[in-house]
C-alpha positions as CSV (number, residue, x, y, z in Angstrom):
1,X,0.0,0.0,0.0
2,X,1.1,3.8,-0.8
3,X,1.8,6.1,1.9
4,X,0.8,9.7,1.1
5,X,2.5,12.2,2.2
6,X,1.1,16.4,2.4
7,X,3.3,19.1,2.4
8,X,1.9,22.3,4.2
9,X,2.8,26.1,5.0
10,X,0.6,26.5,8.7
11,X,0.1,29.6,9.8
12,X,-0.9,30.3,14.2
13,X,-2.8,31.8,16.2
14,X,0.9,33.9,17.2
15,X,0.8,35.1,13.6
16,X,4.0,32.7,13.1
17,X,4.1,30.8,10.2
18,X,5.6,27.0,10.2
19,X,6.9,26.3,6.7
20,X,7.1,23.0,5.0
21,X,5.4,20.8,7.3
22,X,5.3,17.3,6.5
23,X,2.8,14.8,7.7
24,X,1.5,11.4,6.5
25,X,-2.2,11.7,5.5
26,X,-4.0,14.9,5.0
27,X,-4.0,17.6,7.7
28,X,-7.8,17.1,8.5
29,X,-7.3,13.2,8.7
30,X,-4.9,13.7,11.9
31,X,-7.4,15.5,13.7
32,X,-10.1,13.1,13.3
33,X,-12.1,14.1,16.8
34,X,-12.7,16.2,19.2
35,X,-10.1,14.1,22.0
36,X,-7.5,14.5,19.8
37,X,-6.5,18.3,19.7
38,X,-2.9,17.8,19.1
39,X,-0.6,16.4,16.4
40,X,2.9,15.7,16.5
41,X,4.9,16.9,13.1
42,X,8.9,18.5,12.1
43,X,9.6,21.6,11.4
44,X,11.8,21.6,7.7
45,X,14.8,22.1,9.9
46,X,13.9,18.6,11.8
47,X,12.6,20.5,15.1
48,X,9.7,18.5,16.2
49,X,6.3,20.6,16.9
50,X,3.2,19.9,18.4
51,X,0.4,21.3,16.9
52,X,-3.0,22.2,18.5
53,X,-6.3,22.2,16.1
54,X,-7.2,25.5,18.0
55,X,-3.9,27.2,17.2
56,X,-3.9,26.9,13.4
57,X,-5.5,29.7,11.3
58,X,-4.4,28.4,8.1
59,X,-3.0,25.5,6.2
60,X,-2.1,26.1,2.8
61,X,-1.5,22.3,0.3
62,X,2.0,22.6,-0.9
63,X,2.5,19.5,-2.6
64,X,1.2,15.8,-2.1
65,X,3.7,13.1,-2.5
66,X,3.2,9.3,-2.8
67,X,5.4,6.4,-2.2
């Protein structure tokens, strides 16, 4: 089976944006409920983040990638 994987520029709550966040599956797939409110993903430099559902604004689709 393919793994898909999105590429995604996230913008916060702070106004920061994270750039080039990677994640297998789609960005709404990983939050699939309200008890799970936070994801774990890497920064581009390989700085891992967790991210809260209520602290992104936006989530722009930079690429798809299968493998």
């Amino acid at each position: 089976m393919k793994k898909v994987f999105y590429t995604y520029d996230i913008l916060l709550t702070t106004g920061e944006w994270l750039r080039n966040i990677r994640m297998e599956g789609a960005l709404e797939d990983n939050f699939p409920g309200v008890a799970v409110s936070f994801i774990q993903v890497e920064t581009e430099q390989g700085k891992p983040v967790a991210l809260n559902m209520y602290h992104i604004v936006k989530a722009e689709l930079i690429r798809v990638e299968e493998f």
